[in-house]
Backbone as numpy.savetxt, mean C-alpha at the origin, in Angstrom:
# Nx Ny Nz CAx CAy CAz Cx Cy Cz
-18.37 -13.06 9.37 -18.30 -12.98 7.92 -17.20 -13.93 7.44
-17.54 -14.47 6.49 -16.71 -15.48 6.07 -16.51 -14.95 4.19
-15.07 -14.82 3.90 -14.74 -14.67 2.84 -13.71 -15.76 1.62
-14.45 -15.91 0.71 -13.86 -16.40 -0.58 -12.61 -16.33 -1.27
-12.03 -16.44 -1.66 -10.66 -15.35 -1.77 -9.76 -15.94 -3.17
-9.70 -16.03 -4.12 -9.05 -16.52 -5.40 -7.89 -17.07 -4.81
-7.16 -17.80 -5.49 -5.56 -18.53 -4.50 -4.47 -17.48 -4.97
-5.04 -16.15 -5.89 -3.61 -15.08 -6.17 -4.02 -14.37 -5.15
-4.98 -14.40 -4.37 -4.75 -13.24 -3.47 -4.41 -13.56 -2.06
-4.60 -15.21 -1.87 -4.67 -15.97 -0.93 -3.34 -16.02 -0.84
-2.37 -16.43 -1.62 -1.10 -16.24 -2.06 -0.39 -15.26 -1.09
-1.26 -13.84 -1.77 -0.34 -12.47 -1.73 -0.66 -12.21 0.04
-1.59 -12.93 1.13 -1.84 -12.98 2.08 -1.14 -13.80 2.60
-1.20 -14.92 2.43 0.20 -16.03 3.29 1.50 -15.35 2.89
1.94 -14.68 2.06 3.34 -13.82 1.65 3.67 -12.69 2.68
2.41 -12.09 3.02 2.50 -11.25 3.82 2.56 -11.52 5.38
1.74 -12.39 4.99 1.70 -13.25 6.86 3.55 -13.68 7.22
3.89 -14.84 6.57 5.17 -14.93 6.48 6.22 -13.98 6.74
6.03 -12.61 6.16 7.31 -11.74 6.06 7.36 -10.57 6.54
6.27 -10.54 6.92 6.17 -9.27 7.14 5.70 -8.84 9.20
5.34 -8.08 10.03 4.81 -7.76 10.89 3.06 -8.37 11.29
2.48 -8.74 10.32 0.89 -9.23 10.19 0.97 -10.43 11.21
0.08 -10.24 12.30 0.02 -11.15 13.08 -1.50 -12.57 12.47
-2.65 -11.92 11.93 -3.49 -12.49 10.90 -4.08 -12.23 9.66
-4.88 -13.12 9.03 -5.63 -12.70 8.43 -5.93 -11.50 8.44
-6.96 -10.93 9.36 -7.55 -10.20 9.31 -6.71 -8.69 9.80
-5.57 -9.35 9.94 -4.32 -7.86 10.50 -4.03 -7.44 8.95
-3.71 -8.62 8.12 -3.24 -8.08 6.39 -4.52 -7.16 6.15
-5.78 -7.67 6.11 -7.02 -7.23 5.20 -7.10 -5.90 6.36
-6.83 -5.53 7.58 -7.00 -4.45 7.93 -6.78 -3.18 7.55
-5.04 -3.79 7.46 -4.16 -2.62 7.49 -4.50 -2.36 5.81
-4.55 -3.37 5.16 -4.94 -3.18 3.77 -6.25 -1.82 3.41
-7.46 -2.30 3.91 -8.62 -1.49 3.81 -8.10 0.42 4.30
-7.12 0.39 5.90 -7.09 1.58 6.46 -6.08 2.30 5.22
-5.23 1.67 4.44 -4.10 2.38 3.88 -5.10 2.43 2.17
-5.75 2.00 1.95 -6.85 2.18 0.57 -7.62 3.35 1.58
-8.50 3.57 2.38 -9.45 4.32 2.94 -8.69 6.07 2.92
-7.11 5.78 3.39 -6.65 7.28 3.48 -5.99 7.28 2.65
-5.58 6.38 1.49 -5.67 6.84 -0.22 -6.65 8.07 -0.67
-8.35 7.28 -0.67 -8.76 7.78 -0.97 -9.44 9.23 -0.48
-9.10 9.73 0.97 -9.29 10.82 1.79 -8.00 12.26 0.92
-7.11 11.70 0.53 -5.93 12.68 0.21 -7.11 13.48 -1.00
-6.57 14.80 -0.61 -6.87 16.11 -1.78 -6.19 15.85 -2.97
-6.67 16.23 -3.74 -6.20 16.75 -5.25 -4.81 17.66 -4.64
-4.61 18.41 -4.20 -3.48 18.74 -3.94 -2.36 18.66 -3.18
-2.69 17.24 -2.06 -1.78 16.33 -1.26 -1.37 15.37 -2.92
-2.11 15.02 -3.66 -1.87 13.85 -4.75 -0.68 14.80 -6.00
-1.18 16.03 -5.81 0.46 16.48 -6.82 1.13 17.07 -6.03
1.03 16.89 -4.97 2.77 17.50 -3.92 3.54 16.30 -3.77
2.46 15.05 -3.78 3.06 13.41 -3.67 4.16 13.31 -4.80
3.22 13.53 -6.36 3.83 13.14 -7.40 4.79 13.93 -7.50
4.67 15.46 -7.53 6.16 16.31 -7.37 7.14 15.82 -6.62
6.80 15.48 -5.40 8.19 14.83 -4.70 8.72 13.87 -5.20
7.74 12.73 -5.75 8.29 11.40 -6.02 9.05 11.60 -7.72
8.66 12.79 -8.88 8.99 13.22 -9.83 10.68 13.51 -9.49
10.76 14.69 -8.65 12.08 15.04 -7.91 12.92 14.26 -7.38
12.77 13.20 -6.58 13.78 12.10 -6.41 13.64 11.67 -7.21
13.29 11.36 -8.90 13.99 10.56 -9.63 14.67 11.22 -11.01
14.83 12.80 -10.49 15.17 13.63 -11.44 17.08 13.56 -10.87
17.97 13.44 -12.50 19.52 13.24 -11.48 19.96 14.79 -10.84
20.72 14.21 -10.24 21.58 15.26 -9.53 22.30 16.36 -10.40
21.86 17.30 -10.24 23.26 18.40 -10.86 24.22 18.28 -10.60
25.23 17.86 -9.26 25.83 17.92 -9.05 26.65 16.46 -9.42
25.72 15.50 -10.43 26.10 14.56 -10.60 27.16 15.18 -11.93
């Protein structure tokens, strides 16, 4: 399979290649697809225990 790719996303792929752990192409678009795939596997109620936590670390400290 051979893919097309706009030069912003082509971009955001050589950025990643560069800096990151991605050994290719097809290591970015992997890990990309597996971390969208178990996005979309999470429950309705893994998705507001997420947002509660992430709500809570940005609520200040009392003790501030």
């Amino acid at each position: 399979m051979q893919l097309n790719v706009p030069p912003d996303l082509e971009t955001f792929i050589n950025k990643r290649l560069s800096s990151s752990g991605y050994e290719s192409v097809e290591d970015v678009l992997r890990r990309a697809l597996e971390a969208q795939d178990a996005e979309e596997s999470w429950t309705e109620e893994e998705r507001r225990e997420l947002s509660a936590h992430i709500e809570e670390s940005y609520r200040p400290s009392a003790a501030s």
